[in-house]
C-alpha positions in Angstrom: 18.4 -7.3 -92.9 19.1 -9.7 -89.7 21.0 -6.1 -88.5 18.6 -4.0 -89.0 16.1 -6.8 -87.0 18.7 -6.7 -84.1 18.3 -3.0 -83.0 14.7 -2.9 -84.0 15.2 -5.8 -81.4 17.2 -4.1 -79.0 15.0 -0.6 -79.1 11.9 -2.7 -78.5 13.3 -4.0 -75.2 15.1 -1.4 -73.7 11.7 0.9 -74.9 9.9 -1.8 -72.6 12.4 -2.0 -70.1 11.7 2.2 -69.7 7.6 1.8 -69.5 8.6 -0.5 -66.7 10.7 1.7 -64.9 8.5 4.4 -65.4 5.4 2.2 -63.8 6.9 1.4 -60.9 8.7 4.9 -60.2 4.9 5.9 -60.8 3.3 3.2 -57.8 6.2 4.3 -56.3 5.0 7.9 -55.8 1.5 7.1 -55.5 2.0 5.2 -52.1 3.8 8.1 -50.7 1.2 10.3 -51.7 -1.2 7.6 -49.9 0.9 7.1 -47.2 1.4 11.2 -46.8 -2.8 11.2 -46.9 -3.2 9.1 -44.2 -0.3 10.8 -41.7 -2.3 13.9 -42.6 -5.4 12.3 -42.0 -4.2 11.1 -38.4 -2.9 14.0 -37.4 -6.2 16.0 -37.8 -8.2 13.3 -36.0 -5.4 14.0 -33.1 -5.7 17.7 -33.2 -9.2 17.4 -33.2 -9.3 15.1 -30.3 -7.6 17.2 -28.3 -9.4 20.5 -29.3 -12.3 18.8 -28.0 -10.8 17.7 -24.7 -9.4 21.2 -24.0 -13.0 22.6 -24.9 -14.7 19.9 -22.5 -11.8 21.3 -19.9 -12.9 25.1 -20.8 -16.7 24.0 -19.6 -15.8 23.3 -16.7 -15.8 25.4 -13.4 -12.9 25.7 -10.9 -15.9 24.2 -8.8 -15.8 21.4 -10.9 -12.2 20.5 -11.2 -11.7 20.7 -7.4 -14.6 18.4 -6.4 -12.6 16.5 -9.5 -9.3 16.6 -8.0 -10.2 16.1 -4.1 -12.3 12.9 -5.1 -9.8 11.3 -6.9 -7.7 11.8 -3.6 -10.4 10.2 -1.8 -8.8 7.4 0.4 -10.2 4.1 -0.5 -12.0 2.5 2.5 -14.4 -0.2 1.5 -17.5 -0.7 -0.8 -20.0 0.1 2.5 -21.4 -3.2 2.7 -21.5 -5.8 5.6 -21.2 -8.9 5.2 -24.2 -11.7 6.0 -23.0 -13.4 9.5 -24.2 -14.0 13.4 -22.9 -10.0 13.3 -25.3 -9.0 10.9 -28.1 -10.7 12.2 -27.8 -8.9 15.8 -28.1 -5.6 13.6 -31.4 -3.7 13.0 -31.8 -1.8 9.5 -30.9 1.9 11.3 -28.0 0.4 12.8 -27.3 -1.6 9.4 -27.4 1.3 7.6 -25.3 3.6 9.6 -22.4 1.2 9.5 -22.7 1.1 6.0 -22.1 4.5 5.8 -19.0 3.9 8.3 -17.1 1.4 6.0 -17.9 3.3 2.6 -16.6 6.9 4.1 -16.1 9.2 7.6 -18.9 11.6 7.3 -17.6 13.1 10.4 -14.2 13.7 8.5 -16.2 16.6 6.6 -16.9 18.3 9.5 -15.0 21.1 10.8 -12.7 20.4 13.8 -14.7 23.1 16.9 -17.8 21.6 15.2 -16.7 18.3 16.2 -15.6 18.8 19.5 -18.7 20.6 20.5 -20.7 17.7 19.7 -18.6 15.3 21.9 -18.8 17.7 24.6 -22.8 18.3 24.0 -23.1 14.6 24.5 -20.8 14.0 27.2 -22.4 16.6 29.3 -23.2 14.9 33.2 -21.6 11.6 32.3 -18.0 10.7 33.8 -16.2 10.8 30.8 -17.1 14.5 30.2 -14.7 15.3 34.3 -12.3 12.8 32.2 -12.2 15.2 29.2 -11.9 18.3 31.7 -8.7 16.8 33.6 -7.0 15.2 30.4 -7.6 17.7 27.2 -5.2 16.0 25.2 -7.6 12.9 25.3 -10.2 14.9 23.9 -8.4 16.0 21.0 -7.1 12.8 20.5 -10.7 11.4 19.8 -11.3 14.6 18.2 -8.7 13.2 15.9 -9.9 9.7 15.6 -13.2 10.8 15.1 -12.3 12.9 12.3 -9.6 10.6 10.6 -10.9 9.6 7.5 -9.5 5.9 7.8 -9.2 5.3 11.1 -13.0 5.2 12.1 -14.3 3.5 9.3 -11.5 0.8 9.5 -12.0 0.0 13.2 -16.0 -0.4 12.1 -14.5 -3.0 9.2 -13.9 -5.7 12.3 -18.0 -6.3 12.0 -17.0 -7.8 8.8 -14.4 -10.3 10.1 -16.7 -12.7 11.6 -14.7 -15.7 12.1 -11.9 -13.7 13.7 -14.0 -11.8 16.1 -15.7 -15.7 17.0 -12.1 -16.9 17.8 -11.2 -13.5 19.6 -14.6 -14.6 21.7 -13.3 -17.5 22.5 -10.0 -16.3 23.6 -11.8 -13.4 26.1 -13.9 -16.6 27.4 -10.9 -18.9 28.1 -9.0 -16.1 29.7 -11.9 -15.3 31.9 -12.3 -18.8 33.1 -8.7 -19.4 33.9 -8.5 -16.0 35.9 -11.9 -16.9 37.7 -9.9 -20.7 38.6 -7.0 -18.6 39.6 -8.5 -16.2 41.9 -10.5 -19.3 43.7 -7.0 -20.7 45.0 -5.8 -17.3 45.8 -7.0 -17.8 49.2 -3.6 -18.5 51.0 -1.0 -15.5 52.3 -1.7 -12.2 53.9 -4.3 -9.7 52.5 -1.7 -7.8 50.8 -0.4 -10.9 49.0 -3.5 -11.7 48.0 -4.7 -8.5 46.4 -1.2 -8.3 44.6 -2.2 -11.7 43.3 -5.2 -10.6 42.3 -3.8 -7.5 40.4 -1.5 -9.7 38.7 -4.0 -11.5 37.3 -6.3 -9.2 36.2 -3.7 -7.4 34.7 -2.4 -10.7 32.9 -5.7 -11.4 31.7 -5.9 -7.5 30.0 -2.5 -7.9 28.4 -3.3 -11.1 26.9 -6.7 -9.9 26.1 -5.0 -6.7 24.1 -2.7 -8.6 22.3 -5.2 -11.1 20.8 -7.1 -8.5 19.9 -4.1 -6.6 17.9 -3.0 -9.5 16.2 -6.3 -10.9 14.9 -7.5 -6.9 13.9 -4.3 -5.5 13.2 -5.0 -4.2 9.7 -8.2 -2.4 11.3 -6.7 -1.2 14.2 -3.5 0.3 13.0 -4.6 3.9 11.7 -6.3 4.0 14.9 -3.3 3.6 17.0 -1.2 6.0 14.8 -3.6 8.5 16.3 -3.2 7.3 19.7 1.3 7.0 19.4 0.9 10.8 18.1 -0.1 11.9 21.3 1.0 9.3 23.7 4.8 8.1 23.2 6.1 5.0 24.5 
C-alpha cells in the first residue's frame, strides 16, 4: 500500500514538474512572437517614413532643390543688425537700413560681373577716379572683385559694429596727427631739400602707423578684403 502511494507520489510530481515546463516553454514562445510583432511593427513605421520622405523629394522641382542646395551654401555673414552706439546715432533710417542689408548679405554678389562694372563706370563718369580706372584696369577689376565678394564687403561694413574699437582707433589717428603737426613745427632747420625729406618721412610715418592700427584692431573684418587686394597685387 505505502508502494503503490510512492509512485502515485512520484507520477504526481514529475506530471507537475511537465505542466511546468510546458508553461514556461509556452511564455517562452509568446515573447518571441511579441518581440517578432514589434520588430515588424518598427520596420513598417521605417519604411513608411521613408516612403514619405522620398515622395516629399518626388514633389519637388529641380528649381527647388537647387535654391535648396545653393542656400545651404550660403556663407554666413551676420544677422543684419547694427548695434545701438555713437555709430548708430550718426545714421539716418535709409542709411540704417542699407547697412543692414550689407552685414546680413552682398546683394551686389548676385549680380553679374559686366553688369557690375558698368555701374562703377556709370558712376565714375567725369570724376578722377574714372582717368584712374582708364590707366590701371587691374584696379578696376579688383573692386569689381571686392564689390562682388560675398564676404568681403559686408565684413568691412561689420567695423560700424565695433564701436569701442573704432573710438580707440580715433584716438590713435588723433595722437598721430598731433605729434606729426609738433614735428613738422621744429622742422624748420636745414636746407629746403632736408626739410621736405623730413616732411615726407613724417607723413609717411604717420600713414604706416595709421595702417597698422587699423589692421590690428579690424583684422577679422579686413582680411577677405585684402585676400582680394594680394590676388592681384603681390608683395
Amino acid at each position: 500500500m505505502k508502494k503503490s502511494k510512492f509512485f502515485f507520489f512520484l507520477i504526481l510530481l514529475s506530471l507537475s514538474f511537465s505542466a511546468l515546463s510546458q508553461d514556461d516553454a509556452e511564455e517562452e514562445a509568446r515573447r518571441k512572437v511579441l518581440e517578432q510583432y514589434s520588430n515588424r511593427q518598427a520596420d513598417e513605421k521605417l519604411e513608411d517614413s521613408i516612403q514619405e520622405t522620398a515622395e516629399g523629394l518626388q514633389e519637388l522641382s529641380p528649381v527647388d532643390v537647387e535654391e535648396a542646395m545653393e542656400e545651404s551654401q550660403k556663407p554666413i555673414v551676420g544677422d543684419g543688425k547694427i548695434k545701438d552706439s555713437y555709430l548708430s546715432t550718426m545714421m539716418n533710417g535709409m542709411m540704417k537700413q542699407m547697412i543692414g542689408k550689407f552685414l546680413k548679405e552682398n546683394p551686389f554678389s548676385k549680380m553679374p560681373r559686366e553688369e557690375v562694372k558698368s555701374m562703377i563706370v556709370l558712376n565714375t563718369q567725369g570724376l578722377p577716379v574714372n582717368k584712374v580706372f582708364e590707366k590701371n584696369p587691374k584696379l578696376l577689376e579688383m573692386l569689381i572683385d571686392w564689390i562682388r565678394d560675398p564676404i568681403a564687403l559686408p565684413k568691412f561694413m561689420g567695423i560700424v559694429n565695433k564701436p569701442e574699437k573704432v573710438k580707440i582707433y580715433g584716438i590713435i589717428v588723433i595722437a598721430l596727427f598731433i605729434i606729426s603737426f609738433a614735428l613738422n613745427l621744429f622742422n624748420s632747420k636745414g636746407s629746403l631739400f632736408k626739410r621736405i625729406l623730413k616732411k615726407l618721412g613724417i607723413f609717411l610715418g604717420a600713414f604706416t602707423l595709421n595702417l597698422v592700427a587699423f589692421y590690428i584692431l579690424f583684422q577679422p573684418n579686413i582680411q577677405p578684403t585684402l585676400t582680394i587686394v594680394f590676388k592681384y597685387y603681390h608683395l
